[in-house]
VEXNUMI-589558 format. One record per residue (C-alpha): residue number from 1; residue in one letter; x, y, z. Coordinates in steps of 0.1 Angstrom, whole numbers, plus 5000, padded with zeros to 4 digits. Layout:
residues N
+-----+------+------+------+------+
! seq ! type !   c1 !   c2 !   c3 !
+-----+------+------+------+------+
! NUM !    A !    X !    Y !    Z !
...
+-----+------+------+------+------+
This chain:
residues 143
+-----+------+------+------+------+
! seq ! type !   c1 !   c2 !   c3 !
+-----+------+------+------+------+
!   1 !    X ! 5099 ! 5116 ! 5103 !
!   2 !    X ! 5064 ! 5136 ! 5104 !
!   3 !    X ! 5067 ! 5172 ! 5103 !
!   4 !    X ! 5049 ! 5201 ! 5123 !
!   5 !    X ! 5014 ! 5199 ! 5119 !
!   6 !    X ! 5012 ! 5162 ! 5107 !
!   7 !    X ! 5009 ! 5129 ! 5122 !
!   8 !    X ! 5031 ! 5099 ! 5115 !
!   9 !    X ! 5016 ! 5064 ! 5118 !
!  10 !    X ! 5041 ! 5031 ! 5113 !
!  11 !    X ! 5022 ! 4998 ! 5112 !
!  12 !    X ! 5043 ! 4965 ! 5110 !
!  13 !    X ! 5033 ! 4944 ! 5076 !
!  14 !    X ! 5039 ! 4905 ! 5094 !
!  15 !    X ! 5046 ! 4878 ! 5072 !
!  16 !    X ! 5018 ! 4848 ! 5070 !
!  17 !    X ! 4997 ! 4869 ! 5096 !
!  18 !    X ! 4966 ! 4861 ! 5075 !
!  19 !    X ! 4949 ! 4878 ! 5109 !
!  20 !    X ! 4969 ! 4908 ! 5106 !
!  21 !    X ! 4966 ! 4917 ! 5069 !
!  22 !    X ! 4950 ! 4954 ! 5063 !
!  23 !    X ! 4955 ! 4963 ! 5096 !
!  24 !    X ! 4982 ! 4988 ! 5083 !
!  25 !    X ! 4952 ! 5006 ! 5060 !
!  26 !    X ! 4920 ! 5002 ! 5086 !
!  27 !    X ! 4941 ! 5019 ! 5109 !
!  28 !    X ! 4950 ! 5047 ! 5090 !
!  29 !    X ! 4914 ! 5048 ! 5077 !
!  30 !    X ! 4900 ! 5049 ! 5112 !
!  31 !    X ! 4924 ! 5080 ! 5116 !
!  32 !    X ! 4915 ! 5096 ! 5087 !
!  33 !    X ! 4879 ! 5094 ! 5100 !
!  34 !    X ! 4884 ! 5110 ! 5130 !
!  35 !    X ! 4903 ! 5139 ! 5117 !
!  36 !    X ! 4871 ! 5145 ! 5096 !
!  37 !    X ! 4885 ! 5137 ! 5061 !
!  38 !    X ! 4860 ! 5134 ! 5029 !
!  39 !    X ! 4848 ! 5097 ! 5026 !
!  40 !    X ! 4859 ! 5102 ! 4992 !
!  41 !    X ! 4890 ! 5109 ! 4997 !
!  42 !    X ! 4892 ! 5083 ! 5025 !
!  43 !    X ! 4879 ! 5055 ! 5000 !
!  44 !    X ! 4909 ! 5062 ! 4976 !
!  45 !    X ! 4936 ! 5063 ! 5002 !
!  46 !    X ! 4920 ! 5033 ! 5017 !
!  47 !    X ! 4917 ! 5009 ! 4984 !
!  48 !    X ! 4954 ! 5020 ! 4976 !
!  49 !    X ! 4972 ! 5013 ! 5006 !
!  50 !    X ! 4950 ! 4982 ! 5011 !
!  51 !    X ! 4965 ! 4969 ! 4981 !
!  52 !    X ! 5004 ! 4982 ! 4989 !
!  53 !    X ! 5000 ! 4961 ! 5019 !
!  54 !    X ! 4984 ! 4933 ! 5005 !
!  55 !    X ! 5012 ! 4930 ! 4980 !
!  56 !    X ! 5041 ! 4938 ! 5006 !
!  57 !    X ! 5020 ! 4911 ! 5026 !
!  58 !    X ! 5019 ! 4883 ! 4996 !
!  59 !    X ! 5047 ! 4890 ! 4977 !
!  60 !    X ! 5072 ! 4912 ! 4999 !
!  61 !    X ! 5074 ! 4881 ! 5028 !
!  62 !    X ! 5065 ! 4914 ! 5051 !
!  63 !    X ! 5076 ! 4947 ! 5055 !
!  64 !    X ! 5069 ! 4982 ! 5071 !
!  65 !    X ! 5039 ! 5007 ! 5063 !
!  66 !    X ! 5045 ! 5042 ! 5071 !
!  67 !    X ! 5020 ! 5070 ! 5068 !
!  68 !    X ! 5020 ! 5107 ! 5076 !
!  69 !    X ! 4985 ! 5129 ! 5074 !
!  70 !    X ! 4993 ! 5164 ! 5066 !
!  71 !    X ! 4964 ! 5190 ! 5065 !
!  72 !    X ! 4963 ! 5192 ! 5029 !
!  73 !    X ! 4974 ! 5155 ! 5020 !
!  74 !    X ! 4983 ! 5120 ! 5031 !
!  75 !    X ! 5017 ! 5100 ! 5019 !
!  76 !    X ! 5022 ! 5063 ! 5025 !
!  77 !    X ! 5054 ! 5048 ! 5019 !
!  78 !    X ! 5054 ! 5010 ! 5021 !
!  79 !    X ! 5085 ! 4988 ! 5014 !
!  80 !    X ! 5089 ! 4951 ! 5017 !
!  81 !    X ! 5119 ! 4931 ! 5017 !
!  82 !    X ! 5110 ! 4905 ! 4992 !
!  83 !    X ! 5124 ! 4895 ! 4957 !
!  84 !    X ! 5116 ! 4922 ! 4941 !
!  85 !    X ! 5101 ! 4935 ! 4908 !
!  86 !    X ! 5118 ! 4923 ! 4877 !
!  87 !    X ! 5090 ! 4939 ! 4852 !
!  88 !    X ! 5077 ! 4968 ! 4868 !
!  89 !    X ! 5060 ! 4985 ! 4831 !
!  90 !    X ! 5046 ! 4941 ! 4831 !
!  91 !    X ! 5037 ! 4946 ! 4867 !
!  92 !    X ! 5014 ! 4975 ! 4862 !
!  93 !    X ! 4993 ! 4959 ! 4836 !
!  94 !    X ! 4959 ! 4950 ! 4848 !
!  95 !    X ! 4956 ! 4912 ! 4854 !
!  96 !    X ! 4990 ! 4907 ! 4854 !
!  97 !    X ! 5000 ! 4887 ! 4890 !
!  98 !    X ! 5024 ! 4862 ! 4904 !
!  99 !    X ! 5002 ! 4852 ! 4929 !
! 100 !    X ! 5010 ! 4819 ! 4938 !
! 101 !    X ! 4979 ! 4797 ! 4934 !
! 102 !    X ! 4974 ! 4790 ! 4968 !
! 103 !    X ! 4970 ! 4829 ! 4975 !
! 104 !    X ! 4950 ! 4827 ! 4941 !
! 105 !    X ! 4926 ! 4804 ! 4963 !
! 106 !    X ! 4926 ! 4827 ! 4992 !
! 107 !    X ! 4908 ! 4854 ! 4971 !
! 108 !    X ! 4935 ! 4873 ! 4960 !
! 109 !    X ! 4966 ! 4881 ! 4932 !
! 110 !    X ! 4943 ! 4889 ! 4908 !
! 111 !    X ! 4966 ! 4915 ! 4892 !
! 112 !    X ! 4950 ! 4945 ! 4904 !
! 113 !    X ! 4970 ! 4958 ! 4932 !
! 114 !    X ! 4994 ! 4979 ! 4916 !
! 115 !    X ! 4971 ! 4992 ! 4889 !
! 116 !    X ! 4949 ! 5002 ! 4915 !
! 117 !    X ! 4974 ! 5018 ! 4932 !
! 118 !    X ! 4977 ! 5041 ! 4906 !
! 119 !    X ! 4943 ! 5045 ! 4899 !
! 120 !    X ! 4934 ! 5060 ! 4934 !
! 121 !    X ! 4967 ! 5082 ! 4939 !
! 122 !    X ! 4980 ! 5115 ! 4931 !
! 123 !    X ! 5011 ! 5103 ! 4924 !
! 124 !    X ! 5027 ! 5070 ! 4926 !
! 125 !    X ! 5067 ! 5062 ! 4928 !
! 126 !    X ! 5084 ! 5025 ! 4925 !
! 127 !    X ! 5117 ! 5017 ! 4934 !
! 128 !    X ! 5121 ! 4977 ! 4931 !
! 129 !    X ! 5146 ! 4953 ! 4914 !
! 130 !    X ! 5157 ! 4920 ! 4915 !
! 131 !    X ! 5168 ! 4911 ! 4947 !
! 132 !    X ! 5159 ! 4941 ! 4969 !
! 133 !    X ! 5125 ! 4945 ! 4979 !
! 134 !    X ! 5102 ! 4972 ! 4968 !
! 135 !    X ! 5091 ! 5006 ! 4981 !
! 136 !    X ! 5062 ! 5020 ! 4968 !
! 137 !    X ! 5054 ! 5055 ! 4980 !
! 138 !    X ! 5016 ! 5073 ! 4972 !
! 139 !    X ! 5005 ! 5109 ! 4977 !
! 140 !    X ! 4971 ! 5113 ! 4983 !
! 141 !    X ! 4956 ! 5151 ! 4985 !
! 142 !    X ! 4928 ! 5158 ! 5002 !
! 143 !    X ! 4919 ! 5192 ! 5000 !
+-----+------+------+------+------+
């Protein structure tokens, strides 16, 4: 739960809702812009959480996105309750997907999403295996 001074926002991830995918990360984005965050820093937390829910979406069958603003920084927790990651370290690597090719065709599993994840957090932490979903939690600071 949020603490003092921060807001907590909890977006359902639905399963097949092709409508309803990035709504988890346009809302928070629309947020962000009202609270008069950079655009920079905005950009970053938007392209990674875009991709957190994109992935729970595709790969996690669904899930839960969960994201408290704090005056100095911004963490997003996401977890799905899909297959899981067997690879994670073969997961990261750029290009590397599992995208079915149907989703290939829709425009995305292009092996990005995790690696650019990364790429536009502070800090990053996995917790997936085999069987149990994934949660994927990003800090973001935007001081």
């Amino acid at each position: 739960m949020a603490e003092e001074n921060s807001m907590h926002i909890e977006t359902p991830i639905v399963k097949d809702d092709f409508a309803s995918a990035g709504e988890a990360s346009s809302k928070v984005k629309k947020t962000l812009t009202m609270l008069g965050v950079k655009p920079s820093h905005i950009k970053r937390i938007s392209v990674a959480m875009y991709e957190a829910e994109i992935n729970a979406f595709i790969h996690g069958g669904g899930g839960m996105a969960y994201t408290d603003i704090y005056p100095d920084h911004v963490v997003i927790f996401i977890e799905d309750h899909g297959k899981g990651i067997e690879d994670i370290s073969l997961a990261m690597q750029e290009g590397y997907s599992t995208a079915s090719d149907e989703v290939r065709m829709m425009g995305f599993g292009a092996g990005m999403g995790l690696p650019n994840m990364k790429r536009n957090s502070d800090d990053m932490v996995i917790d997936s295996s085999p069987g149990n979903g994934t949660r994927v939690k990003m800090t973001f600071d935007i001081r």
